[in-house]
C-alpha positions in Angstrom: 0.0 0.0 0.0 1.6 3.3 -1.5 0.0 6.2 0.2 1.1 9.8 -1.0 2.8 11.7 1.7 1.5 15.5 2.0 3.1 17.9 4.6 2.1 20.8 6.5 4.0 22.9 3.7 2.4 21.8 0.8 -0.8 22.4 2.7 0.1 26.0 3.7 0.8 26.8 -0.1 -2.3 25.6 -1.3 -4.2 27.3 1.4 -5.8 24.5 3.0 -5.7 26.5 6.5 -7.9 28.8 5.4 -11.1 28.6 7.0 -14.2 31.4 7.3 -15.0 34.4 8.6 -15.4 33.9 12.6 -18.4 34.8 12.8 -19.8 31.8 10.4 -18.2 29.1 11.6 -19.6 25.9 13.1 -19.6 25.1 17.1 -18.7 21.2 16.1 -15.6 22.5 14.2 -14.3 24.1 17.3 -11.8 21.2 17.8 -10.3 21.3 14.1 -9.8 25.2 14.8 -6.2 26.1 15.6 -7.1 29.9 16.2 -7.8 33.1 14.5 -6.2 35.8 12.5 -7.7 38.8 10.9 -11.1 37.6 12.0 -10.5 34.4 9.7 -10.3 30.9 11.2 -6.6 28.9 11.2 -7.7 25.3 10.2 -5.0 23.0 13.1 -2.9 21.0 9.6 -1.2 18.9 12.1 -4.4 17.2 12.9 -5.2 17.9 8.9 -2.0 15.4 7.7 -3.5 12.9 10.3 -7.1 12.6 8.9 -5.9 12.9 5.5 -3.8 9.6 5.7 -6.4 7.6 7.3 -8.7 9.1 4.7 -6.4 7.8 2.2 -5.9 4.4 3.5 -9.6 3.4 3.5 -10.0 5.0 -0.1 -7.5 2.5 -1.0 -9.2 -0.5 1.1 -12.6 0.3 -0.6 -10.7 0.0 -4.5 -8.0 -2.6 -3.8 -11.3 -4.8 -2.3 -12.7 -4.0 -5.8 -15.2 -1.2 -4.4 -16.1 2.3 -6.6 -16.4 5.3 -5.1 -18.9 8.4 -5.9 -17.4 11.9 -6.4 -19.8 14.9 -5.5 -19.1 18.3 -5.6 -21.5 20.9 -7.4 -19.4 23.9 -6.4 -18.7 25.4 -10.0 -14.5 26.1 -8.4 -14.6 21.9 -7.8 -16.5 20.7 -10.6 -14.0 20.4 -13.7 -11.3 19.1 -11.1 -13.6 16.2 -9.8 -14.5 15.3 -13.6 -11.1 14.8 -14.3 -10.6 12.7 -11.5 -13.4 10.6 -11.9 -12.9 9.6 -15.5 -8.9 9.4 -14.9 -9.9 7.3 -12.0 -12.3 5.2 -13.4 -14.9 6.0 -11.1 -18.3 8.0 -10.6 -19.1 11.9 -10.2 -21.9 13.8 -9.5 -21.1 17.8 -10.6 -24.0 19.5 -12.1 -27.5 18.8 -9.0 -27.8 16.3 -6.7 -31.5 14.8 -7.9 -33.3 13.7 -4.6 -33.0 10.1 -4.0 -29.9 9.6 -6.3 -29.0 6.9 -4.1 -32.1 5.8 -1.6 -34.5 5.8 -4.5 -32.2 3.9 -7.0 -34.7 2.0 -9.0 -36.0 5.5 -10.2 -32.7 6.8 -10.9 -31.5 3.8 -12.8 -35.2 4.3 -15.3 -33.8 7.4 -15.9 -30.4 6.5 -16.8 -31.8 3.9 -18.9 -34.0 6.7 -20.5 -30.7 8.7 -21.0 -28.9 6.1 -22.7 -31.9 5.4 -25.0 -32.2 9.1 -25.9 -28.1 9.0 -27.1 -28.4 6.1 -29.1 -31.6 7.5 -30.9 -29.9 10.6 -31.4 -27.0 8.7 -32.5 -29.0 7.2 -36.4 -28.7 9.5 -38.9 -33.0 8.3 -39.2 -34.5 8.4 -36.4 -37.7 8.2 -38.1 -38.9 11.7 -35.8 -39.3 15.1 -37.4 -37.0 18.0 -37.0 -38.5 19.3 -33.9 -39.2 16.2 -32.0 -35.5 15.8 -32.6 -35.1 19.4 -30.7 -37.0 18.0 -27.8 -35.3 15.0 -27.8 -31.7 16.5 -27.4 -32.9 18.7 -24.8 -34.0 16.1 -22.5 -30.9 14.0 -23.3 -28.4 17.1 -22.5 -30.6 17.9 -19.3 -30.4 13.6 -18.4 -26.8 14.5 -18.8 -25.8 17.3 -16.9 -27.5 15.2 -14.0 -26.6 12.1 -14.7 -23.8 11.2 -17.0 -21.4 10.9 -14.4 -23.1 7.7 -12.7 -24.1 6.8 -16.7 -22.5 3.2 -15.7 -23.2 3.1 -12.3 -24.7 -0.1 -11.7 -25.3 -0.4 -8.0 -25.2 2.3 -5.1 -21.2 2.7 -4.3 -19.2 1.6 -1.4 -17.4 4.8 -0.4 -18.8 8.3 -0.8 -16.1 11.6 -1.5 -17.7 14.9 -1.0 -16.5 18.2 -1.1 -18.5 21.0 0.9 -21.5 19.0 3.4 -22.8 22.2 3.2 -24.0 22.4 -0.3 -24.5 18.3 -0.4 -26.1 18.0 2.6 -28.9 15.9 0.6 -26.1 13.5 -0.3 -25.0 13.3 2.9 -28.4 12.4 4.4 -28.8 9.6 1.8 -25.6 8.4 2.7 -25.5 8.1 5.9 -28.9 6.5 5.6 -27.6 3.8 3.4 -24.7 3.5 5.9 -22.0 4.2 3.2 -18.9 5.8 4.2 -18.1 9.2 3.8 -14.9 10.9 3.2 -15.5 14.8 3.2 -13.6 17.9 3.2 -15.2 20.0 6.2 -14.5 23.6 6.4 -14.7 25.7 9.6 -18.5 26.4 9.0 -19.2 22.4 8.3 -21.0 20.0 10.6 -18.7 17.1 10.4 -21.5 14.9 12.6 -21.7 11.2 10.1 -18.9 12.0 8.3 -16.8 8.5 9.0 -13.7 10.4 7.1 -13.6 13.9 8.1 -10.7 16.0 6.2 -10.4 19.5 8.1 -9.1 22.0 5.3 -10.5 24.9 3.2 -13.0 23.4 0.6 -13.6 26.6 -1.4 -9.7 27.6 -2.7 -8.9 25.8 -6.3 -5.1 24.8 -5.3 -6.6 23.5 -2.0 -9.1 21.4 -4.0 -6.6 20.3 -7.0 -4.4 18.9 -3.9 -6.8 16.8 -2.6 -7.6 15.2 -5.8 -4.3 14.9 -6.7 -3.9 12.8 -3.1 -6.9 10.7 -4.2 -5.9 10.0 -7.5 -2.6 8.5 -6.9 -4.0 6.7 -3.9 -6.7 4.8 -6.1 -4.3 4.1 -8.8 -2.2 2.5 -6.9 -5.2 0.4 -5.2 -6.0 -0.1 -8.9 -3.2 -2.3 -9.7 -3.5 -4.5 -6.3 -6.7 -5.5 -7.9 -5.2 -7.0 -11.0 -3.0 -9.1 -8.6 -5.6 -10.3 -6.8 -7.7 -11.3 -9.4 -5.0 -13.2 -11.5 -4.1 -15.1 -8.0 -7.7 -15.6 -7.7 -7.7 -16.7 -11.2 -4.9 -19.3 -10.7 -6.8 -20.2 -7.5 -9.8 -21.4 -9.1 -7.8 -23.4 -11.9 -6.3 -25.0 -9.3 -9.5 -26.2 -7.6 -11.0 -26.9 -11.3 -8.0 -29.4 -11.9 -8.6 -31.2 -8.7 -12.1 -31.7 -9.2 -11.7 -32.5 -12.6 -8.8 -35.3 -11.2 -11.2 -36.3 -8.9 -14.0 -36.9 -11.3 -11.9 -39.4 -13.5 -10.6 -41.4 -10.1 -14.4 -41.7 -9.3 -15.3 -43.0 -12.9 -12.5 -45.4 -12.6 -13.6 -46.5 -9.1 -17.0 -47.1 -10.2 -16.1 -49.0 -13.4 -14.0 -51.2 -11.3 -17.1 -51.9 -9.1 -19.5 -52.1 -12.3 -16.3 -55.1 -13.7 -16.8 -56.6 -10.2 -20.0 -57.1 -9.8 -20.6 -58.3 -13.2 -18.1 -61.1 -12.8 -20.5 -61.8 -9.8 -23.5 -62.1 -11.4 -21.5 -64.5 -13.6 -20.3 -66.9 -10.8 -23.8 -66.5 -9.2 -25.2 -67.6 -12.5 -23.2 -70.6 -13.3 -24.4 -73.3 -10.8 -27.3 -72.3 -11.7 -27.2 -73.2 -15.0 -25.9 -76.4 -14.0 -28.6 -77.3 -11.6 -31.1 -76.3 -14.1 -29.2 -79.0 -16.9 -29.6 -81.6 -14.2 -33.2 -81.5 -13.6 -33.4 -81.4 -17.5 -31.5 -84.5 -17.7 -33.7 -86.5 -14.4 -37.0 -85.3 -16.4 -35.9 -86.6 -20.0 -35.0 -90.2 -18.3 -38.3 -89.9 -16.1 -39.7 -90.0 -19.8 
């Protein structure tokens, strides 16, 4: 397990200590909160580097164990960078609205993903066999299905880890969450409520070079989960080729076995037969001399 190291100074330059104005902050921050200049919050880092690394470490227990993770952030200064991460990652992302029930309502969601891939393929023929303006409609609703939901386009089940950026803003997202009981990792700011947040990350979640470092953390984390996956499935693989050749051994001693048993008891049958036969001549014989 290769986690990234990050230090208090790379956390200082990107601004991560930055919190809010002091008099917006939240009471259940209070002991993330170094102190205050300028009437501005001072985020403590040293606790920061701590939470990040045991954020870090279950992000790469949820992949390596073959688990996805869901990427939500609809802040416009976080959404490109969560994107990039996402589809460089291989994973899911949530940028434009969190839609009610995206995860506690899934059956919906999925009929609408199903609606939005329908939609692109029929866009897709050059004859769709609809007019001009139903076409119109049609690539409205497809670029609206989009915004909302291309980034779980191939999400097939609800995920096993849950990485948010701002509670504030996803609070819905939260709620569903932690009503599912899937982990979250979240970046709480000083005016957060980090209460059923399993992975709270104290830092600044508004700054760009504070958000580009914590994807930058995640993404070499998961890529490096990523290839302990293809190790364990090829030793999984070998695994079951294994047990396939024993069974398959074992199938061809029992055939054997009950052949021999089949021989056996057939050259039973033959003994048992014989003085039979011969008793049966006898009494042939005593009845033709009766005669």
């Amino acid at each position: 397990m290769n986690i990234p190291d990050v230090t208090i100074k790379q956390l200082l330059e990107a601004g991560v200590h930055l919190g809010h104005k002091t008099f917006r902050w939240n009471p259940k921050m209070s002991k993330y909160i170094f102190g205050s200049k300028n009437s501005i919050h001072i985020i403590d880092l040293v606790q920061t580097t701590e939470l990040i690394k045991a954020a870090l470490v279950e992000i790469h227990k949820c992949i390596s164990s073959g688990g996805k993770i869901l990427f939500v952030s609809t802040k416009k200064q976080a959404a490109e960078t969560v994107v990039k991460l996402a589809t460089e990652t291989s994973q899911y992302h949530v940028t434009h609205r969190w839609l009610g029930g995206m995860l506690t309502n899934w059956k919906t969601i999925s009929n609408s993903i199903k609606r939005y891939k329908k939609l692109s393929l029929d866009l897709k023929n050059e004859n769709t066999g609809f007019t001009k303006k139903e076409n119109l409609k049609m690539g409205i609703q497809r670029d609206k299905l989009e915004r909302s939901l291309g980034g779980i386009a191939e999400m097939k089940k609800v995920p096993e880890m849950i990485f948010i950026i701002d509670v504030n803003v996803e609070s819905i997202a939260v709620a569903e969450a932690i009503k599912l009981n899937i982990p979250i990792v979240a970046i709480v700011d000083t005016n957060s409520d980090p209460t059923g947040i399993n992975f709270p990350i104290p830092g600044n979640d508004d700054a760009r070079r504070a958000i580009n470092l914590y994807s930058d953390l995640v993404k070499q984390t998961i890529l490096d989960a990523q290839k302990n996956i293809t190790v364990k499935a090829d030793s999984e693989e070998l695994k079951y080729s294994k047990v396939e050749k024993i069974k398959s051994e074992n199938k061809d001693k029992k055939i054997e076995i009950r052949e021999k048993e089949k021989k056996v008891e057939s050259s039973d049958k033959k003994i048992e037969k014989k003085p039979k036969s011969i008793i049966s001549k006898i009494k042939s014989l005593a009845l033709k001399k009766k005669k």
